[in-house]
C-alpha positions as CSV (number, residue, x, y, z in Angstrom):
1,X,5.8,4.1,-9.0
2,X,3.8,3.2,-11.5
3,X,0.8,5.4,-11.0
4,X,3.0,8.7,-10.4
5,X,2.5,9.5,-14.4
6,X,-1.0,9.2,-14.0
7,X,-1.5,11.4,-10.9
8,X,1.0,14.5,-12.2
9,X,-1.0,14.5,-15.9
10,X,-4.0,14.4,-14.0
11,X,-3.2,17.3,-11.6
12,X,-1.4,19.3,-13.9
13,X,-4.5,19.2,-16.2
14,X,-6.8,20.1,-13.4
15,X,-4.4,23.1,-12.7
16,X,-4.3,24.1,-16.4
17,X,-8.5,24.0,-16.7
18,X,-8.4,26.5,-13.8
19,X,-6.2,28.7,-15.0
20,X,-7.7,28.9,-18.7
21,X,-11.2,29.9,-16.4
22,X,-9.7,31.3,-13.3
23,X,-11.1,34.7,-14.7
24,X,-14.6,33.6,-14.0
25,X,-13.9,33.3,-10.4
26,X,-11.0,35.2,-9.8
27,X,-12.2,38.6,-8.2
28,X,-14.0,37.0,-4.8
29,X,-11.2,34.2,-4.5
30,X,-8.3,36.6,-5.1
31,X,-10.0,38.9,-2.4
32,X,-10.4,36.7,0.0
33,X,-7.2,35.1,-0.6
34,X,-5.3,38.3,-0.6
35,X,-7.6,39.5,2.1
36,X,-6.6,37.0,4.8
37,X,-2.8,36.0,3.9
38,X,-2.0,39.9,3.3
39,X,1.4,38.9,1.7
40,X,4.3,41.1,2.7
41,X,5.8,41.5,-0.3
42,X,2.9,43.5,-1.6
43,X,4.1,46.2,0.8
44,X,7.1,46.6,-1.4
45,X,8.0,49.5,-3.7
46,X,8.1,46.7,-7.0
47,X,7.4,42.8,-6.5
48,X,9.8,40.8,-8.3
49,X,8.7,37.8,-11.2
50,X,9.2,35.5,-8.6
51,X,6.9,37.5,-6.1
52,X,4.1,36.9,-8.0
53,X,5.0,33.3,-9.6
54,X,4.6,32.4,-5.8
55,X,2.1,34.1,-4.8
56,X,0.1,32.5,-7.8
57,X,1.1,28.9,-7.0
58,X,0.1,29.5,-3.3
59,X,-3.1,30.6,-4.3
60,X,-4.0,28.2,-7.4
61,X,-3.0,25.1,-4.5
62,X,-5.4,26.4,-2.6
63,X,-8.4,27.0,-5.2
64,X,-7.6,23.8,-6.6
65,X,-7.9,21.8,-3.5
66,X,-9.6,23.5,-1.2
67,X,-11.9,26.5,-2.2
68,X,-15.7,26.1,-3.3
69,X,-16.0,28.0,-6.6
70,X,-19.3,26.5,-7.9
71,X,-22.4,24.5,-6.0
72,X,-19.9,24.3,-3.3
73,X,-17.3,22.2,-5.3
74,X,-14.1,22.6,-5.7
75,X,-12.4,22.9,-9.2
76,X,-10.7,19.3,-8.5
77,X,-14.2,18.5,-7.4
78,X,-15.6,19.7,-10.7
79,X,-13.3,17.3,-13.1
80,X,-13.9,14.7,-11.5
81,X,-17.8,15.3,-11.6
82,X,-18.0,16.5,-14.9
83,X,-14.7,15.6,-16.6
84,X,-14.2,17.5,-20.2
85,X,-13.2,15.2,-23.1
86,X,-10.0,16.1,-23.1
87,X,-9.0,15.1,-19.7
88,X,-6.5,12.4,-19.6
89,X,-7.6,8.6,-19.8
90,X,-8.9,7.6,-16.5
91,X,-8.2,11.2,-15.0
92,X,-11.8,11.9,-13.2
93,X,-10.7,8.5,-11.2
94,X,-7.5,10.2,-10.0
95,X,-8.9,13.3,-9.2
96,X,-11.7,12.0,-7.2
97,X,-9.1,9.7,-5.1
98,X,-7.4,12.7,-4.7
99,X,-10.1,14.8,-3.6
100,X,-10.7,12.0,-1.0
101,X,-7.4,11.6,0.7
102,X,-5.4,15.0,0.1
103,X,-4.2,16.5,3.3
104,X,-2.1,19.3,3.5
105,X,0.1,19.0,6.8
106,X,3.8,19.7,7.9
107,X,5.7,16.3,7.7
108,X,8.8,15.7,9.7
109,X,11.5,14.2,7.4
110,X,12.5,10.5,8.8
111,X,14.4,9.1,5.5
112,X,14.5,9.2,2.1
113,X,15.6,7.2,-0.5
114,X,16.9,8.9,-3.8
115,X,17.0,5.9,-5.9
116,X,13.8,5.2,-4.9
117,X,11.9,8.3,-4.9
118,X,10.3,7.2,-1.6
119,X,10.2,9.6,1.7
120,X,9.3,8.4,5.3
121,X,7.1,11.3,6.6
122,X,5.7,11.5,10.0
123,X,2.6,14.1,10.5
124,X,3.6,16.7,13.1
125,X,-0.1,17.0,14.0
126,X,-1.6,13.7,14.3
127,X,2.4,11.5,14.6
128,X,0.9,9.2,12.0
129,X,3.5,7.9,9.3
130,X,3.3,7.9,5.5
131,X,5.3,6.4,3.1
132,X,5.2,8.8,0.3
133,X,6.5,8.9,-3.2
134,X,8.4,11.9,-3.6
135,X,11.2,12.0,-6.0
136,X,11.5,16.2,-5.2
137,X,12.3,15.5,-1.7
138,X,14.6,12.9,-2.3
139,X,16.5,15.4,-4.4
140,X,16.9,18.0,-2.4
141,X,20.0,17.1,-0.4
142,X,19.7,19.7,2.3
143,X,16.1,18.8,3.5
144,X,17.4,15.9,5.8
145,X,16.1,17.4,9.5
146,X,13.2,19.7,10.3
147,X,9.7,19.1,8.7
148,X,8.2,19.7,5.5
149,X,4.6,21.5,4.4
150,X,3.6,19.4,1.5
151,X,0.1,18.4,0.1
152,X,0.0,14.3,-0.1
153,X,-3.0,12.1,-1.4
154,X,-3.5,8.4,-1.9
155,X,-4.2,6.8,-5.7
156,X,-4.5,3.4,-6.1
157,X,-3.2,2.6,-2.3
158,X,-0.2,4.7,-2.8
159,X,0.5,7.6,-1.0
160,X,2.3,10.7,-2.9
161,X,3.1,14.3,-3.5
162,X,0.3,16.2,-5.4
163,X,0.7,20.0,-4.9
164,X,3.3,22.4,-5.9
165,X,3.7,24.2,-2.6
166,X,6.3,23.0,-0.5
167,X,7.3,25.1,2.5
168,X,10.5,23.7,4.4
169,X,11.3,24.8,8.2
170,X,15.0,23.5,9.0
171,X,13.9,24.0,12.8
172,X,13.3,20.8,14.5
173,X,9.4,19.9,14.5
174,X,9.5,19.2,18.0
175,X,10.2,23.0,19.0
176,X,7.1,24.4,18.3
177,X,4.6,22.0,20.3
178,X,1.5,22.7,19.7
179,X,2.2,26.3,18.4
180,X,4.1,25.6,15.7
181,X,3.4,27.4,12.0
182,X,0.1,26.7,10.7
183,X,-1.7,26.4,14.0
184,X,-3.5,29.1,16.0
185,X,-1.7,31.2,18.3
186,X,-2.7,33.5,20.6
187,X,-2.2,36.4,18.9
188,X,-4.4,35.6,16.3
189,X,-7.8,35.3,18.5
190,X,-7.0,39.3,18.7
191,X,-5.3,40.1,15.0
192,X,-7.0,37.3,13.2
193,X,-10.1,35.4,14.4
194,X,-11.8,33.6,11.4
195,X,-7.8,32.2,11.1
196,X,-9.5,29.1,13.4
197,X,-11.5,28.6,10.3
198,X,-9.0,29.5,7.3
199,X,-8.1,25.8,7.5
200,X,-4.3,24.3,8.1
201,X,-3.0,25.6,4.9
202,X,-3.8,29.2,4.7
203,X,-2.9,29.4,8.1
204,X,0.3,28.1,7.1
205,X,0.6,30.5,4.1
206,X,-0.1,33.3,5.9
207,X,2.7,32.9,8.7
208,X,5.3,32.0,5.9
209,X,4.3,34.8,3.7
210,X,1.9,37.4,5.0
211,X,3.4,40.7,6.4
212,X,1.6,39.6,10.3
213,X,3.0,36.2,10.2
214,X,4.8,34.9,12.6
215,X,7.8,32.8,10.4
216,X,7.9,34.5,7.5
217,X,11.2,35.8,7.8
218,X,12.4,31.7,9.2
219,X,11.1,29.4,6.9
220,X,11.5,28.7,3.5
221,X,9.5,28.1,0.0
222,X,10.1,25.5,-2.8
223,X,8.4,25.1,-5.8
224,X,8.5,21.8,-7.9
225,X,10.9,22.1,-10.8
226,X,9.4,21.3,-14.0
């Protein structure tokens, strides 16, 4: 895949700007992350290293790709406007493909091929295919049935893996229906109303990891290894 270089530099310097400025923009975006996933492990006498590793890549995925920070942009959004002069060659390209066909959904796994790198996933939402380059999922031997939440975007007519977050649910995708994690359920138009307009992902996020959500105690969380 000849592009995949290009898109991880790209990201992963994206994701590096924010976190040398998150500090300007931390305390409303922290609060209203925090606010609405309520994560359970903060109810816990001492949160481990990894309790807050995860909690921070949750919540840089979503600032990255999805929160407006400044004039209503995003910080991907910013690069790619305004890249610095250290960006990567041809980076502000890459982001803004990004920013135009990212999608954060939960995939069922069809196949994979190791060798390869590539992953058949079908959207459990909208039952449309994508062939995906993914050389994490490939590797991980056990993720074979079930579905996947993974952020995917499409650079130079490829389609391929471009968060960090990747939340795996070994129950088959067809047991939820339309209620599945991620969605709205009913409990949430009486616990959680402005969920319907959290988006897909924090919805997601908060019934994985926050103390009211529904799966948090079912599914399970990956990060990329570096």
């Amino acid at each position: 895949m000849g592009n995949y270089q290009d898109v991880k530099d790209a990201v992963q310097f994206a994701a590096e700007w924010w976190v040398k400025r998150k500090w300007t923009f931390l305390n409303e975006a922290n609060e209203e992350f925090m606010e609405f996933v309520d994560p359970a492990v903060c109810y816990q006498d001492c949160l481990t290293e990894g309790d807050v590793v995860y909690l921070n890549m949750c919540f840089t995925e979503w600032v990255l790709f999805e929160r407006p920070l400044r004039r209503g942009r995003t910080p991907l959004q910013m690069l790619a406007d305004e890249p610095p002069s250290d960006a990567p060659a041809g980076a502000a390209d890459v982001l803004r493909q990004i920013d135009e066909t990212q999608l954060f959904s939960r995939f069922a796994i069809k196949d994979k091929d190791r060798e390869t790198g590539m992953v058949v996933l079908v959207d459990v939402r909208t039952d449309r295919r994508y062939d995906v380059y993914d050389p994490h999922i490939c590797e991980v031997e056990h993720w074979v049935d079930g579905s996947i939440g993974v952020r995917i975007a499409c650079v130079d007519g490829a389609w391929q893996a471009v968060g960090q977050v990747y939340l795996y649910d070994r129950s088959s995708p067809s047991a939820y229906q339309s209620d599945g994690p991620g969605e709205m359920h009913p409990e949430d138009y009486l616990r959680k109303p402005e969920a319907e307009f959290a988006g897909f992902y924090m919805r997601l996020v908060r019934d994985v990891i926050g103390v009211e959500g529904r799966y948090h105690e079912s599914m399970r969380a990956k990060e990329v290894a570096a």
